[in-house]
N, C-alpha and C positions, 0 to 999 in steps of 0.2 A: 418736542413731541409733535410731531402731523397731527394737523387735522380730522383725521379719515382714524388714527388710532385714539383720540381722545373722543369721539364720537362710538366710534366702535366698543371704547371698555364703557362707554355708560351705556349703550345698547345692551351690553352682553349683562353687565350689575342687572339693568331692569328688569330682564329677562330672568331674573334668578331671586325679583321681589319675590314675596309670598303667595301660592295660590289661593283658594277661595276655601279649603278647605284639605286639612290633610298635613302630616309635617314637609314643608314644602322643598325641592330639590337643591333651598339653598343648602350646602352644608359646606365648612372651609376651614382650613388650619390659620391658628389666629397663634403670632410670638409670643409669650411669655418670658418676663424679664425675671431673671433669675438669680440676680446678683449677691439675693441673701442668702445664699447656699456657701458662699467667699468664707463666710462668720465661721462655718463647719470644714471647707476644705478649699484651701486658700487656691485662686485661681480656676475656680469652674466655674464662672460666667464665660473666661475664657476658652476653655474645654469643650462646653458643652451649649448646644442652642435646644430651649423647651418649647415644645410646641400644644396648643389644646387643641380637641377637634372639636368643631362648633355644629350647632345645631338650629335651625330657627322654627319654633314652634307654631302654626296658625291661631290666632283666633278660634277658639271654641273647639280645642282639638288640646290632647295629650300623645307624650312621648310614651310606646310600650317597649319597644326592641331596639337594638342594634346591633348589627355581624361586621366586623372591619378588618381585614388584612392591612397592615402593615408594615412597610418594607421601608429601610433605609440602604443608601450606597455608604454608612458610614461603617457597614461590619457588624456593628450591635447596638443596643441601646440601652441605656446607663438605665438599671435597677439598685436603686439603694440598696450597701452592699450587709448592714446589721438587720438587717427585718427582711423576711418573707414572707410580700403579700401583692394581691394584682388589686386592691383596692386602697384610696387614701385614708391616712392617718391623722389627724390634723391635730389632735393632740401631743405628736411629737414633733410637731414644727418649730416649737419656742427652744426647744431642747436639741433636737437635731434640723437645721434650718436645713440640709440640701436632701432631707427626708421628704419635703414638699415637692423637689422635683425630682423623685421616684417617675418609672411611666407605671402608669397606673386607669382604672377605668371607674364612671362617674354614675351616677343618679341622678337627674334633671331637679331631682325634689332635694338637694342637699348631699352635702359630700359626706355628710354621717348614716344618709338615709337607707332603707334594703337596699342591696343586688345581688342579680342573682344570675348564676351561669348558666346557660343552653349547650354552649358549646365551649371548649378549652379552660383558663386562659392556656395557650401556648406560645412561647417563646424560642424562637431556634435562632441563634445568632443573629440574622439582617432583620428577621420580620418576626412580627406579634398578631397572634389571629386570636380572636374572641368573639360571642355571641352573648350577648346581657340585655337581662331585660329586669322589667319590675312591675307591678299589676296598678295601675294608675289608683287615684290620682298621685300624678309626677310634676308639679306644679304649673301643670296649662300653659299658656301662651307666655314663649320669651323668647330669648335668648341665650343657650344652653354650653356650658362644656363638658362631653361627656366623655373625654379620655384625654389623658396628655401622654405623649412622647417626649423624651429624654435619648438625645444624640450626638453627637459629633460634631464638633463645629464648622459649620460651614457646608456640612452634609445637607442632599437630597432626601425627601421622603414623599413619599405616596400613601395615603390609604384609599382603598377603595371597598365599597360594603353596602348596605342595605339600612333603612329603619323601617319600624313599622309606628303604626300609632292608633288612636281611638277610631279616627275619622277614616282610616284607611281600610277600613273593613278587613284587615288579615292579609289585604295585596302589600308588598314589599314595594319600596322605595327607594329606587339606585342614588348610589353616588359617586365619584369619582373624586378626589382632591390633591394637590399637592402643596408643597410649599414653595414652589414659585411663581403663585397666583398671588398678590395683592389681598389682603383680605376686604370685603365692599368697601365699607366705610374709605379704608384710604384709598382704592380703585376710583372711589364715587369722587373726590376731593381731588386725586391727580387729575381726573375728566373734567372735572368744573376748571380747575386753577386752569388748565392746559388754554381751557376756550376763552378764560378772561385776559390770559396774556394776549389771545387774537384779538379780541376785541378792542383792547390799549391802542394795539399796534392801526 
């Protein structure tokens, strides 16, 4: 890795710390290891890659909304095929384990918690669009997943959408993401490791 790229993704991470206020414009698809779903249908860790879409909350701020289009090049995306529903189940995970990676959408305050629809869910073969929200408090400042995708392995995916929050006064909050972005954490880890090997050297 260059110099000039291991400076660049920690520029670009810091750039995407938290604001001062507001849910801030980090947001990113974080992998999900799926492998217990094997127990219910042998060979879909290999089949399929689960992805969350994250959220990072401020200080002194709560989650209210979120609207996400997303789209895969993998054709469709895997909906557990005995239940129909666009929210998680967690009491049939012990029972059906590849029910947990349903794509499905989340509540910052807990995966049993309200939510509630604005818009869809709707589902057309490549992409999934929704708008969810829930009347705070959504458990304040963290580090949030508030939808997962279920795809294709090896496939592409984009969401891109909006939140809103306590501190945002009702202005919406773009996002863009995909999953060929690094999620920070290990972006922040390849940027350091990259500049301690110059330094050795």
């Amino acid at each position: 890795m260059s110099r000039f790229f291991a400076i660049a993704a920690f520029i670009s991470l810091a750039g995407a710390m938290p604001a001062s206020a507001g849910i801030n414009t980090l947001a990113y698809l974080q992998e999900v290891d799926n492998t217990s779903a094997n127990a219910e249908v042998p060979g879909f860790s290999s089949m399929y890659d689960t992805w969350d879409l994250m959220i990072v909350v401020d200080a002194g701020d709560d989650w209210h909304s979120t609207y996400a289009f997303a789209e895969t090049t993998g054709f469709y995306f895997y909906d557990y095929p005995n239940f129909v529903g666009d929210v998680p189940v967690p009491g049939l995970w012990s029972v059906f384990p590849a029910s947990e990676y349903d794509s499905y959408y989340m509540n910052p305050e807990g995966l049993i918690a309200p939510l509630f629809f604005a818009q869809g869910p709707i589902t057309f073969e490549n992409h999934k669009e929704a708008e969810w929200y829930d009347d705070p408090p959504n458990g304040g400042a963290g580090v949030y997943a508030i939808a997962r995708y279920t795809i294709p392995e090896g496939e592409y995916l984009y969401v891109d959408g909006w939140h809103t929050s306590v501190n945002s006064g009702g202005d919406i909050i773009p996002f863009h993401v995909d999953n060929s972005v690094p999620a920070p954490g290990s972006l922040l880890l390849l940027s350091m490791g990259s500049l301690a090997i110059r330094r050795r050297r």
